[in-house]
N, C-alpha and C positions, 0 to 999 in steps of 0.2 A: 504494500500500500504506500503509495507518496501523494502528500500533502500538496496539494496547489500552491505556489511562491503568491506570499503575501502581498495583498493589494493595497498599494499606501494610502494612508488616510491619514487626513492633515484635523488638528483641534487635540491638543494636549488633554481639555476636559473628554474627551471620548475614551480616552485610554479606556479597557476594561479592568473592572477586578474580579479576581481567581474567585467562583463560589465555592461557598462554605464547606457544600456537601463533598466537594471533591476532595478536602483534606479532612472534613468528622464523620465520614463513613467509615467503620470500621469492618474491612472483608480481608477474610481468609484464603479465598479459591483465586486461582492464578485467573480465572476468569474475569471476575470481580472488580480485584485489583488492576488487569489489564485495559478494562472500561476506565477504568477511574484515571491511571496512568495518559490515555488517550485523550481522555477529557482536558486534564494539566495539559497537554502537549498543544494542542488543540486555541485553546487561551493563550499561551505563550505563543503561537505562529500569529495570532491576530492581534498581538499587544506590537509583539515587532515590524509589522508592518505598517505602524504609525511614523509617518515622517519624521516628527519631531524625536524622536528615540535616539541618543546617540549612540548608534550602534558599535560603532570602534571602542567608543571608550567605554562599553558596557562589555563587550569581548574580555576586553585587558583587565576590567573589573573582576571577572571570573575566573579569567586566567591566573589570576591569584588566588581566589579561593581553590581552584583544583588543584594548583601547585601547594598549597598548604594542608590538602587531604591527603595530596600523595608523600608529602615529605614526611606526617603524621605517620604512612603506611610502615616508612621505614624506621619509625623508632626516633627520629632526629628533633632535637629541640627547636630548630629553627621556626618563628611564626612568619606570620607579615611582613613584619616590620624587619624581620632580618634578611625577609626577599628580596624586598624592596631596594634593600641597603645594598645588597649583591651587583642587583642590575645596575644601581644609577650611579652605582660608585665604584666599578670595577675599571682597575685600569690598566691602560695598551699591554698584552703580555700575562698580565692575573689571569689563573682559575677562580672560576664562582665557586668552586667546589659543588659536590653533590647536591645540596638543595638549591644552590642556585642556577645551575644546569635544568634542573627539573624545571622552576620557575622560567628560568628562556625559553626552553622548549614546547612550555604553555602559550608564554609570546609567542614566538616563531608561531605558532601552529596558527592561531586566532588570526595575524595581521592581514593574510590574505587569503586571497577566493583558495578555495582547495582544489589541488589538485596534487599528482603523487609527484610531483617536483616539489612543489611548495612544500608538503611533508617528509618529504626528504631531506629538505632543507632544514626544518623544526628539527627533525631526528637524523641528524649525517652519518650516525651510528648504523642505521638501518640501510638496508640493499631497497634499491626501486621494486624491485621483484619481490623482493619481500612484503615491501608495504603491499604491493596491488594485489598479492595472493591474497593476502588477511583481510582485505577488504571486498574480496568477492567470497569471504568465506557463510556470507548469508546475504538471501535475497527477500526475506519474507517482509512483516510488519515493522516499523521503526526500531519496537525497543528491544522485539525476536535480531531483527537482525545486529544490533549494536550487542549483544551477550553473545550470539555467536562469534562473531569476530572479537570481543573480550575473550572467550574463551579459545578462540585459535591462539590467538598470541599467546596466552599463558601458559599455553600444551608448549609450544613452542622455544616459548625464553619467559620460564616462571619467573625471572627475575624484574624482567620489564614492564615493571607496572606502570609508571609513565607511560611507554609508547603503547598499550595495552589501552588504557583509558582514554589515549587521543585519539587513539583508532578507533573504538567506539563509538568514539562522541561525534566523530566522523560519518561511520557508517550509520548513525544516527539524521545526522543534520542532514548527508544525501536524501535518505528515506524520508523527509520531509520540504526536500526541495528550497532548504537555504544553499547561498551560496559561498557562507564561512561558517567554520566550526564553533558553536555554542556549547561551552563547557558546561555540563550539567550533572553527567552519573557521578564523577569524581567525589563532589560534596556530598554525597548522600548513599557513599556505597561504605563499608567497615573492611579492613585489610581483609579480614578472616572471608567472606564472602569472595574475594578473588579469587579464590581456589575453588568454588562450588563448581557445576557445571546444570546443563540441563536445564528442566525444571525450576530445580532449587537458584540457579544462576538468573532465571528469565527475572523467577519472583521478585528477586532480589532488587534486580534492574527496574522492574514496572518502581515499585516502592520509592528508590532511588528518585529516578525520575519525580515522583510528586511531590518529593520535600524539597527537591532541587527549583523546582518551577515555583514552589511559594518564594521560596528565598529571591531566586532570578527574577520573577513579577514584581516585588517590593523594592527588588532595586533597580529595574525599571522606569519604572513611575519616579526613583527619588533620583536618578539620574537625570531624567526625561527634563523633572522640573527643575533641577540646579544651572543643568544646560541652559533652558532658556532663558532664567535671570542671566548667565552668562553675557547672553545671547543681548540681551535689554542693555547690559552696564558698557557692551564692545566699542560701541560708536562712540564711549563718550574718554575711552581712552586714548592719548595723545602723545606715547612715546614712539616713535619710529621701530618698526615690526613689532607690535603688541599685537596687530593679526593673526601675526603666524603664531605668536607666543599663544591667542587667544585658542587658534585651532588646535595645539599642542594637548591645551587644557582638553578640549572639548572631545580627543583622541586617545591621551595615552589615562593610566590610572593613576600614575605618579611622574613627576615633573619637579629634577634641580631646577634652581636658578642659573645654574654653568649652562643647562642645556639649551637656554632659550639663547632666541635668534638677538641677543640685544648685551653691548657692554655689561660686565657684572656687574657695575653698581646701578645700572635701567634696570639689571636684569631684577635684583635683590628690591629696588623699588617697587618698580611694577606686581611682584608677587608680596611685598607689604598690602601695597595698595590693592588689589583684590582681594586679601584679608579683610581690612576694612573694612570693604565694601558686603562682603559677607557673602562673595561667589567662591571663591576659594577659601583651603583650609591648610593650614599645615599641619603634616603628616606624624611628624617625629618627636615631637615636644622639645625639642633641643635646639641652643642656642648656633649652632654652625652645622652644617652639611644638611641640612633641611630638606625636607619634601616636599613638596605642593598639589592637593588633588582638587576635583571637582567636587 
């Protein structure tokens, strides 16, 4: 089954909200749960085809959360905020180390349309042949086919729970007929279910799938609307490239001051001054090497 590519619809109050029943129904039978699953899915293809949704910077928004399921998976302390630190402070020559590899590889995978270069690129670890095997490893319904292809890789290379999870999420978002990868099983699957298969593997994934879509829909909507104050306060900024700084914002999940298009001490202004103004936030609590998100 694939879903029709969502048809854009402009008016932020339209947005919908996820109903009640689909997350206080309480069912047992893969059946059940598989309606219920389809349902969340379902709400989320027509949340995201509202124009106004910034969908890059809501990608990279998750790409964090599923990098931080997976680093969870492996036992490692690192949270957010030491992902964060990884990417936007790594320099010419440094390894991320292990959790921050994972986190790139989140990026990498989200920034662009998919296809098996593109994921090749995300995972350069992996063979092209490889990836395109495990992704023709099921044809059936969205979340049938994202557990089997979870479950190819794992037969495969139990150790790759990363490229295991993006390939899902992959063979996920095909079957729905987007055309980037939306992180979603990652958040809402337990290490120990990686190793399921079948059945037990499917249930797992519908399940997944519904706590993830609450989460993804809430942040959404809280995206959707910081974006367009963004959007309101843009024009009335007056440093030479606060544009591109402003698109920066409205794209990545986190944002130096080094990395904007602008001198550092415009740069270090200008990200006061959208403090201020209450469109941005800053990330890290701390007095120097600061973060900036929407």
């Amino acid at each position: 089954m694939t879903f029709a590519r969502p048809v854009h619809i402009s008016g932020l109050d339209t947005l919908p909200r996820l109903p009640a029943w689909v997350t206080s129904t309480r069912s047992e039978s893969i059946e059940d749960v598989a309606f219920l699953s389809g349902a969340a899915l379902n709400h989320l293809h027509v949340a995201l085809g509202h124009e106004e949704v910034p969908h890059a910077l809501l990608r990279d928004r998750l790409a964090l959360h599923a990098a931080e399921a997976c680093v969870g998976f492996s036992g490692r302390p690192e949270g957010g905020a030491e992902l964060r630190d990884a990417a936007h402070f790594l320099r010419p020559g440094d390894l991320p180390g292990p959790a921050g590899e994972a986190y790139l590889s989140w990026r990498r995978a989200v920034e662009r349309p998919m296809s098996i270069k593109a994921l090749h690129r995300a995972m350069p670890t992996l063979e092209l042949g490889q990836i395109g095997t495990w992704l023709n490893a099921g044809q059936d319904a969205p979340v049938t086919r994202a557990a089997l292809v979870l479950e190819a890789v794992q037969t495969a290379a139990p150790r790759a729970d990363v490229a295991a999870l993006i390939l899902a999420d992959v063979a996920l978002a095909q079957a729905l007929g987007w055309d980037h990868l939306v992180p979603l099983l990652a958040m809402g699957l337990k290490r120990a279910v990686l190793r399921k298969s079948g059945d037990e593997l499917r249930l797992a994934c519908h399940r997944a799938v519904i706590a993830s879509v609450v989460v993804s829909a809430r942040l959404t909507a809280d995206l959707t609307r910081r974006a367009e104050q963004m959007k309101v306060v843009a024009p009335k900024l007056r440093a030479k490239g606060a544009g591109k700084a402003v698109e920066m914002f409205l794209t990545r999940d986190a944002v130096a001051a080094a990395e904007l298009p602008l001198p550092p001490r415009a740069a270090r202004r200008l990200c006061d001054r959208l403090v201020d103004l209450g469109v941005v936030r800053e990330l890290t609590g701390r007095d120097t090497f600061r973060l900036y998100g929407v």
